[in-house]
C-alpha positions in Angstrom: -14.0 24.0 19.0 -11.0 23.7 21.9 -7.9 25.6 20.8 -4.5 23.9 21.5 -3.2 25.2 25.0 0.3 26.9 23.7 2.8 28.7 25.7 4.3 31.4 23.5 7.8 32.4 24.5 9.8 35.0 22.6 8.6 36.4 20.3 12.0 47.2 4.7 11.8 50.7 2.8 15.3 52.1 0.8 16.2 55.2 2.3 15.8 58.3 0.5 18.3 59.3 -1.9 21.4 61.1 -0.3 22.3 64.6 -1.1 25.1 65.4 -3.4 24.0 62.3 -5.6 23.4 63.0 -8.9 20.8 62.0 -10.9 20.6 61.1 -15.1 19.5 64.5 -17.3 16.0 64.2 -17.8 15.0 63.4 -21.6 15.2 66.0 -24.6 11.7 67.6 -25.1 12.0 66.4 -29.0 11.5 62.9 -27.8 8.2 61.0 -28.3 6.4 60.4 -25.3 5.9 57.6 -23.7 2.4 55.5 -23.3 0.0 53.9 -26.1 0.4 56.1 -28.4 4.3 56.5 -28.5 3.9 53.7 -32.1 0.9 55.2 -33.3 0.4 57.8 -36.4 2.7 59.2 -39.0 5.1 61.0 -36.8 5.5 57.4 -34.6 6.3 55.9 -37.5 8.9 57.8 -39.3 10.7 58.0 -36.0 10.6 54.1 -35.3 11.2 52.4 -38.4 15.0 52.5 -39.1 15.3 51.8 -35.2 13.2 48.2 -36.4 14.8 48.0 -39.7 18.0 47.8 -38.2 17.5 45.2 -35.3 15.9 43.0 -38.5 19.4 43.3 -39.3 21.3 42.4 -36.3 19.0 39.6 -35.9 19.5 37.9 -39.5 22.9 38.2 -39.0 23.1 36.6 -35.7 20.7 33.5 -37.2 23.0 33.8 -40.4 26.0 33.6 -38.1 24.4 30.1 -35.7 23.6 28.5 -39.4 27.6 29.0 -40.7 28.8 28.1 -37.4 26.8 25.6 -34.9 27.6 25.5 -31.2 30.2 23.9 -30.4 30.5 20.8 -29.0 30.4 20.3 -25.1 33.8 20.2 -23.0 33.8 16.8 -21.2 34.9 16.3 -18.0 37.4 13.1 -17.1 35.1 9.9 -17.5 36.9 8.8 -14.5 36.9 11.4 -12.3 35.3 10.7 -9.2 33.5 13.3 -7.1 35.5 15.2 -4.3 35.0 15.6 -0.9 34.7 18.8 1.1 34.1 19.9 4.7 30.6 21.7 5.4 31.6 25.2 6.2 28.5 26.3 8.4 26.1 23.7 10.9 23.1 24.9 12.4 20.9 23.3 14.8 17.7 24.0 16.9 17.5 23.3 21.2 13.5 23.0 22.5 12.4 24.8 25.3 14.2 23.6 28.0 11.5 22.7 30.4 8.1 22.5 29.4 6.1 23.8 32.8 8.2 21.9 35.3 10.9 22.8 37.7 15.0 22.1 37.7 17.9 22.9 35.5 19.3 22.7 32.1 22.6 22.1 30.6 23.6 22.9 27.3 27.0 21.6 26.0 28.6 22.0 22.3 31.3 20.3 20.8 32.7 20.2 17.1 36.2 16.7 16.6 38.8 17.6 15.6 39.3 18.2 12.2 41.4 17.1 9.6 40.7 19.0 6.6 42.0 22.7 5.4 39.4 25.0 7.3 40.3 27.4 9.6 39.0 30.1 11.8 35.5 30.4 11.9 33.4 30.5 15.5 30.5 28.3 17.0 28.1 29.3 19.6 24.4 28.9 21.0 21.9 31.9 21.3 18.1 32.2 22.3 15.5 32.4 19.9 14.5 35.8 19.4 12.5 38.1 17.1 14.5 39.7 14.6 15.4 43.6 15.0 12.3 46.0 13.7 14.3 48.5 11.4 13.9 51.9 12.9 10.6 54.0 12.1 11.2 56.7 9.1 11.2 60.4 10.3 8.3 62.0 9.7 7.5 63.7 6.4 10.5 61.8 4.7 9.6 60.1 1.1 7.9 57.1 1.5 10.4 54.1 1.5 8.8 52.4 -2.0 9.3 56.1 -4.1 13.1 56.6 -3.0 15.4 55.4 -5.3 18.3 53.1 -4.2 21.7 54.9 -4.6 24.6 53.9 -5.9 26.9 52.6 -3.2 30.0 54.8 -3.6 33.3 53.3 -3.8 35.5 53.6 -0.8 34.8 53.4 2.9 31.2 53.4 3.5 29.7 57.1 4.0 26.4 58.7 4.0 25.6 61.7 1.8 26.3 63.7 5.1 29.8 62.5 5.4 28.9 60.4 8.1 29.9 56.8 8.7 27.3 54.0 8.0 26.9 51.3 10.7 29.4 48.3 10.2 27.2 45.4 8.3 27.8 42.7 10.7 29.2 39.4 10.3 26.8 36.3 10.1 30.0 34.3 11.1 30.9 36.1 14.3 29.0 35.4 17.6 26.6 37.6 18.6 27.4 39.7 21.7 24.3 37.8 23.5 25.5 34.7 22.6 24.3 32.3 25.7 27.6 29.6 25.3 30.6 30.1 23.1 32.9 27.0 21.5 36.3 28.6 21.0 38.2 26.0 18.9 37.7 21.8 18.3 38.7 19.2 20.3 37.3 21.0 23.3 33.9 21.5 24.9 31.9 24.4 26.4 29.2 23.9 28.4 26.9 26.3 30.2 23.5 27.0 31.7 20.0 27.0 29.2 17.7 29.7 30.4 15.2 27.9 32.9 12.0 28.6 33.6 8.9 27.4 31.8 8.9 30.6 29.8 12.1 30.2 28.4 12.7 30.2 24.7 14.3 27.6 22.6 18.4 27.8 21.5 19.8 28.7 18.2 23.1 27.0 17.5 25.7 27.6 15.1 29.4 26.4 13.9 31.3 28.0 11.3 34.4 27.5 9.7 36.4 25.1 11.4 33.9 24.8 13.9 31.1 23.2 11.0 32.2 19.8 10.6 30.7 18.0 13.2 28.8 20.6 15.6 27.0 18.8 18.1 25.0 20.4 21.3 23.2 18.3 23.8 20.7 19.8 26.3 20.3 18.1 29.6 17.7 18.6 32.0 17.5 17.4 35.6 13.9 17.6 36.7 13.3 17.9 40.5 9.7 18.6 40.4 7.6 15.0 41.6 5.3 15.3 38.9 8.1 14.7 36.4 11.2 13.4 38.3 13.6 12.7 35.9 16.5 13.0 33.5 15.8 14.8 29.8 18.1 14.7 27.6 18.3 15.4 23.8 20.9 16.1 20.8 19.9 19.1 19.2 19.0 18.7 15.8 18.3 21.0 12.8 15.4 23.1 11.3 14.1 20.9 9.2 10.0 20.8 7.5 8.8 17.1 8.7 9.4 15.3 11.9 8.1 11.6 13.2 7.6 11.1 16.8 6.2 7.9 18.4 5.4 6.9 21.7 3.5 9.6 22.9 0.3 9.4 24.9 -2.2 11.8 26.5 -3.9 8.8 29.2 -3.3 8.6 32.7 -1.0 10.8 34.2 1.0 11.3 30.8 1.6 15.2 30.1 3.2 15.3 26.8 4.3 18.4 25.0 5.4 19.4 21.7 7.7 22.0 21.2 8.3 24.5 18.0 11.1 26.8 18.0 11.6 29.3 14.8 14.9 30.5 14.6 14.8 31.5 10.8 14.1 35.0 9.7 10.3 34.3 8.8 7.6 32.7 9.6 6.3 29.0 9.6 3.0 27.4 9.2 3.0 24.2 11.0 0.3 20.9 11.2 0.0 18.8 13.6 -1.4 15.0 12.5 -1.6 12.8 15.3 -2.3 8.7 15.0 -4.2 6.5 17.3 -5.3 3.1 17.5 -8.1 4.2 15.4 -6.1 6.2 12.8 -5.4 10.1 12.0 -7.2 12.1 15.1 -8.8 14.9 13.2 -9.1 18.6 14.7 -8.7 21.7 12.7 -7.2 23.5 15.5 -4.0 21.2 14.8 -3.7 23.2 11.3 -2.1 26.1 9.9 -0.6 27.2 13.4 1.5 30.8 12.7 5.5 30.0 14.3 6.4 33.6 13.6 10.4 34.4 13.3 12.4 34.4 16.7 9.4 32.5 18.7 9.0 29.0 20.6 5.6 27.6 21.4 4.8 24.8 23.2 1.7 22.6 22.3 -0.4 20.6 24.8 -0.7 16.9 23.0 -3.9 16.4 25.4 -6.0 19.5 23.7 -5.4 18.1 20.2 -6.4 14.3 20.9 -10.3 14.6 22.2 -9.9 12.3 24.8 -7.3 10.2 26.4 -5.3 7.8 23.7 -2.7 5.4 25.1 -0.1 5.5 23.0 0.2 8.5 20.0 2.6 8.9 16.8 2.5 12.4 15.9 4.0 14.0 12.6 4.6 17.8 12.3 4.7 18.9 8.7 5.8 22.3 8.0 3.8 24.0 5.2 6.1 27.1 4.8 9.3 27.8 7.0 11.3 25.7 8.8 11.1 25.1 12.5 13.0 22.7 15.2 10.3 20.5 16.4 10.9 18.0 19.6 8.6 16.0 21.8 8.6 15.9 25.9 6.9 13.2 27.9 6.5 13.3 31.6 4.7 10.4 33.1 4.2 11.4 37.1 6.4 10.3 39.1 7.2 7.3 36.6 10.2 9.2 34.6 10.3 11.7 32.1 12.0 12.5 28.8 12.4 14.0 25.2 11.0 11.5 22.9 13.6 11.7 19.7 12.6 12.1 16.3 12.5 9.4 14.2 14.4 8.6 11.3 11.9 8.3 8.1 9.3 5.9 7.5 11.4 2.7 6.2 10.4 -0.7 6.2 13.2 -1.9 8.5 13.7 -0.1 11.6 16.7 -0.4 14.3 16.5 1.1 17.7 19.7 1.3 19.6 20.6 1.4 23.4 18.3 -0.9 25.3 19.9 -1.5 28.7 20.5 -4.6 30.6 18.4 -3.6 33.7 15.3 -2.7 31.6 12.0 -3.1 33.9 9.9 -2.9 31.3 9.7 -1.5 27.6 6.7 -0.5 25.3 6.8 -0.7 21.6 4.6 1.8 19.7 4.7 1.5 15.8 3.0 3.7 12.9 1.9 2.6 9.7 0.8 4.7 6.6 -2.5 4.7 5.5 -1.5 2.8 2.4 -1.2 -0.4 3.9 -1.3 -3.1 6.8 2.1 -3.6 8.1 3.4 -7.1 9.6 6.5 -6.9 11.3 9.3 -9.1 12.9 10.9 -8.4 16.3 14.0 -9.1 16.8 16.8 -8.3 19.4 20.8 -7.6 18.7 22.2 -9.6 21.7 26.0 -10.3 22.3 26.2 -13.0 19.3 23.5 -11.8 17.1 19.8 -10.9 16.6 17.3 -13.8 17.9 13.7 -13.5 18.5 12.4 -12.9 21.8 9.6 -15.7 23.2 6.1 -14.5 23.4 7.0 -11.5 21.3 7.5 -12.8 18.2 5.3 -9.6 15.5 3.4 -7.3 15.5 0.3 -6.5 13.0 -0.1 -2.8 12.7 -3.4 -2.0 10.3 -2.9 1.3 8.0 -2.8 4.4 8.8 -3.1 3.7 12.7 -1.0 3.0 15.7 -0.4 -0.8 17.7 1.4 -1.2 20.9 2.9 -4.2 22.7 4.6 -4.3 26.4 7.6 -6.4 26.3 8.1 -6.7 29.8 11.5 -7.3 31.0 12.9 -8.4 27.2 16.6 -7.6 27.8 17.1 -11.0 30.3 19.7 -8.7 31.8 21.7 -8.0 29.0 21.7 -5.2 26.9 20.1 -5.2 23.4 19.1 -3.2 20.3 15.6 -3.7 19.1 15.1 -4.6 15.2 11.9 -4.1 13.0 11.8 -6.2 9.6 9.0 -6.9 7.4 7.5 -11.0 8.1 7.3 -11.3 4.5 10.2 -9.6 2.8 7.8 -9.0 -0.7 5.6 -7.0 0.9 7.7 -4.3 2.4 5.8 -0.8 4.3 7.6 1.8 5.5 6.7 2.0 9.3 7.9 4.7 12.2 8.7 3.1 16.0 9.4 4.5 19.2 10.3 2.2 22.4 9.7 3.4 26.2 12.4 1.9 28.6 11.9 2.3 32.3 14.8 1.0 35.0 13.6 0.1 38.5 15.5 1.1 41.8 14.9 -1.5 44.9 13.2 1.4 46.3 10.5 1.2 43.9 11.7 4.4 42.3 11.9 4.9 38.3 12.6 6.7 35.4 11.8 6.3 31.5 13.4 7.2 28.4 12.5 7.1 24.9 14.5 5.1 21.8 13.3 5.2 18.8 14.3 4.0 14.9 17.7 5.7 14.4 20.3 5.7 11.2 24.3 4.4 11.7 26.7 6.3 12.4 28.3 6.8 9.6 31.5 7.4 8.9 31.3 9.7 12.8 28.9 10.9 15.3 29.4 12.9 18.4 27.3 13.0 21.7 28.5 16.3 23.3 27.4 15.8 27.2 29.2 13.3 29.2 30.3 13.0 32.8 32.8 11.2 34.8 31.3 7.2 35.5 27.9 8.1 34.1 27.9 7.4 30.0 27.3 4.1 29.1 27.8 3.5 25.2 25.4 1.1 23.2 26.9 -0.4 19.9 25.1 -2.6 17.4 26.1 -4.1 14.2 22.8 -4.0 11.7 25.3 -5.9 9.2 28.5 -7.4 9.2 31.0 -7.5 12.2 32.7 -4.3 12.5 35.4 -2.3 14.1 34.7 0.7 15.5 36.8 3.8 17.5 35.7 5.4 20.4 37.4 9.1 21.2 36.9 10.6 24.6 37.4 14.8 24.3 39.5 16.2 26.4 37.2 17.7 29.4 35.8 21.3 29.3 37.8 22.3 31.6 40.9 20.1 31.4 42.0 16.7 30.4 43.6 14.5 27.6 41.4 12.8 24.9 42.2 9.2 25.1 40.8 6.7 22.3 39.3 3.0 22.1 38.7 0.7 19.4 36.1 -1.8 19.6 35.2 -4.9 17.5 31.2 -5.8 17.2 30.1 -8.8 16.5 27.9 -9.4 13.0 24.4 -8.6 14.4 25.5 -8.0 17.8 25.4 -5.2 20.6 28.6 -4.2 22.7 28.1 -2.5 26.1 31.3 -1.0 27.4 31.8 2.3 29.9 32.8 5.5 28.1 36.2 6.0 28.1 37.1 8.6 29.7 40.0 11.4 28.9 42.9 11.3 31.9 43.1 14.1 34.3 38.9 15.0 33.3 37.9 18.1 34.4 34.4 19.0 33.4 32.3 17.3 30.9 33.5 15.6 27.7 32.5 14.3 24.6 32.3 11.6 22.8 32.9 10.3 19.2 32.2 7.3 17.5 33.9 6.4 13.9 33.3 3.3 11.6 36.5 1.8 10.4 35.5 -1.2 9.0 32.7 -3.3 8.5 28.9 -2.6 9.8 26.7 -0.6 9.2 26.5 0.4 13.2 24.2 2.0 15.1 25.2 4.0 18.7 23.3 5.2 21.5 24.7 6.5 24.6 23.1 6.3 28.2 23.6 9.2 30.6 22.8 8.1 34.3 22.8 10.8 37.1 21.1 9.0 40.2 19.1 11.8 42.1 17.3 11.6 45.2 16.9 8.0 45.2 15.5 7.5 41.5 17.4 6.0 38.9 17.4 9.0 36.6 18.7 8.3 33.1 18.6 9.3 29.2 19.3 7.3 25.8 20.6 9.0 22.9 21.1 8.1 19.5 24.3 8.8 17.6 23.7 9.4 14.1 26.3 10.4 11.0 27.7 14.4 11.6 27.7 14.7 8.1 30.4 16.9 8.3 31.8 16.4 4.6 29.7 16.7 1.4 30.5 15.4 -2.0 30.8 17.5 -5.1 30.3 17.0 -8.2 33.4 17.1 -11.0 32.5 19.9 -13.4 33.9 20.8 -17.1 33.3 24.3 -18.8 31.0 24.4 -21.6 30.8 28.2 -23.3 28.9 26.3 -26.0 25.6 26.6 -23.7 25.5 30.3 -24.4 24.5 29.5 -28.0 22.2 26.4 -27.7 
């Protein structure tokens, strides 16, 4: 059977017992030994019945005592108390593999708003995926680690039974002095160079402290190679154990990669299930692939399909672990892109950011083996959703994969894309992914990927923007809304300036990021509901580069940068129930 082409890119014992630390007197020679016998015979038991009278006993007057006096009742807690809120006090997230065999350059930029809340302190920064330390090999002829008894830590500085100083135990909230990019305080962005090369490993990120709430990276890629001209670009997102990704194909000149990066301190064990037009595409060597701590792998989609298939959903499931999982497609000389993860498997699904010069667009929709699924399309125009001519539904049978082109469906203005169950009683949770390509005179393309994306939220951030090149996308899945748009100030200089918006019920705004005065460097940008909605956000990076129309879409989706918790009451009844 064919193995999966992968590209594999990076990647304890107690000590023995100090001297001078004393150990408890051994037992008296009078005592009874220990093992099978220790109850058995005469001697056993004249030695051990007091010892079991006497806990009879305690334990009589302990049930005597819970008779006399039940447990108390249980404190309660203000009926009326609401849960509080509370800022997240660490965000991690995982970058892919920058560039997937081709050649040109990536960018890696991370951002955390402005906060309001009481944190402080606290850093942020972006690191390569790599193994874990190997603890240093035990001298020779030293007690094995599992028969040395673990110390007792004396108090005061730390020292050795030698007198000399143990190693400092380091702090999981400082940077590391390898650290690739480093984000010094919020409000500002740092931006830097990814490590290129198609060996390169994936990116660890981190924010901590007041650097948590809202910790966004995006990684841009400008591909100069002809084979996959084009502009990548991604959010980051984090570890996580399932991920949904459709639109991908292995016909024609499509090379599509998948890309698992382990930044966790063990390993994962990964599957691979990928969806045709004829349903799951079965191959063992899609199963139980090893991620192992520290490591990045890239997958060839082509070696797992048996064959060309046109257009692909593929899920990763992570049996054990937790891995950062992303999807590149590179179509020739026709564009290339990261194809985003999809939100879950709903029944309604809204993709964002469809531009106005679309050229073409191809819808590729997933549905679970339970059931058919028949599905309304529908497009978010200036005054509302309306149905587009000619493309009217789509039938998608279980457990397999239907595709329509939509051709030019914008009309020249921009759009969001809406999927809705025809008959609202029979509901299926589908997944949906949308190619986009734009057109030069020239002839020239590129392609990006949308794909079915949650609102906003309350905020979400998109960390990589430059000066007349971001484009933001919003659209109104509800009521009419108002919504505020904050430029950062620039990574290297700038002052953040700020826009409100209002969005019609149903509708989709287009406007030009705005952009902080006196920009110097790259900013950010972040969107905030204030009223009204839901809305979902997708901004549109466009870098024109030798003559091709190079571009990326990318969702903005809810930072979820405060968590709710719970009102509690203290109950010392539980210790006697």
């Amino acid at each position: 059977m064919k193995k999966p082409a992968f590209r594999k890119k990076s990647g304890p014992g107690e000590a023995p017992e100090p001297a001078g630390t004393s150990r408890p007197a051994e037992p008296a020679a009078s005592a009874p030994a220990a093992g099978p016998g220790r109850f058995a015979g005469k001697a056993g038991g004249t030695r051990t019945t007091p010892s079991l009278l006497a806990a009879a006993v305690v334990l009589a007057a302990v049930f005597g005592i819970a008779q006399v006096r039940p447990p108390a009742a249980p404190a309660k807690a203000d009926a009326g108390a609401a849960p509080t809120t509370a800022q997240v006090e660490r965000t991690a997230a995982v970058c892919p593999q920058p560039l997937q065999g081709l050649t040109g350059s990536t960018t890696l930029t991370a951002y955390t708003p402005p906060g309001t809340g009481p944190a402080t302190g606290g850093a942020g920064w972006l690191a390569d995926a790599a193994a874990p330390a190997v603890p240093a090999a035990q001298p020779s002829g030293t007690p094995s680690a599992a028969a040395a008894p673990t110390p007792t830590a004396p108090a005061g500085p730390a020292a050795t039974g030698s007198g000399a100083p143990t190693a400092p135990v380091p702090d999981k909230n400082a940077a590391p002095a390898d650290a690739r990019l480093t984000l010094t305080k919020p409000g500002t962005p740092a931006s830097g160079p990814a490590a290129n090369g198609d060996t390169a490993s994936g990116t660890g990120a981190v924010g901590t402290g007041a650097l948590a709430p809202g910790f966004t990276v995006t990684q841009t890629t400008v591909v100069t190679e002809q084979r996959g001209l084009g502009l990548s670009g991604l959010t980051c997102t984090p570890a996580g154990t399932g991920f949904w990704f459709a639109g991908a194909s292995t016909a024609g000149d499509r090379v599509d990669y998948l890309s698992l990066v382990n930044t966790e301190s063990s390993a994962a064990v990964v599957d691979i299930k990928l969806y045709g037009d004829k349903g799951l595409i079965e191959n063992d060597a899609a199963n139980g692939l090893t991620v192992a701590p520290g490591s990045s792998q890239s997958v060839l989609l082509s070696t797992l399909s048996k064959g060309a298939v046109t257009d692909l959903a593929v899920h990763v499931v992570v049996r054990s672990g937790r891995i950062g999982a992303a999807l590149h497609a590179a179509d020739g000389n026709k564009g290339a892109d990261w194809i985003p993860a999809s939100a879950a498997p709903a029944a309604t699904q809204v993709l964002p950011g469809l531009p106005a010069d679309t050229s073409a667009a191809r819808l590729v929709v997933w549905a679970p083996p339970e059931d058919d699924a028949d599905l309304k399309i529908q497009l978010s125009g200036k005054n509302g959703w309306f149905t587009p001519a000619g493309n009217e539904s789509i039938h998608v049978k279980a457990g397999m994969v239907a595709a329509v082109d939509l051709g030019k469906v914008t009309r020249d203005e921009v759009a969001g894309l809406r999927l809705s169950p025809s008959d609202d009683k029979h509901p299926t949770p589908v997944v949906a992914g949308l190619r986009v390509d734009r057109a030069a005179g020239n002839g020239k393309s590129d392609a990006a990927w949308l794909t079915g994306s949650n609102p906003v939220g309350a905020r979400a951030t998109v960390a990589d923007n430059r000066a007349g090149a971001s484009t933001l996308f919003l659209t109104s899945a509800g009521d009419a809304a108002t919504v505020r748009v904050t430029a950062s100030a620039g990574s290297g200089g700038g002052t953040p300036a700020t826009k409100e918006v209002q969005v019609p019920a149903g509708g989709t705004v287009a406007l030009p990021a705005p952009e902080p005065a006196g920009l110097n460097g790259v900013f950010a940008l972040t969107v905030e509901t204030v009223s009204g909605g839901p809305v979902v956000a997708a901004r549109l990076l466009s870098i024109p580069s030798k003559d091709v129309p190079m571009f990326t879409v990318q969702a903005l989706r809810d930072d979820h940068s405060t968590v709710k918790v719970p009102q509690a009451a203290q109950d010392p009844g539980v210790v006697l129930r």
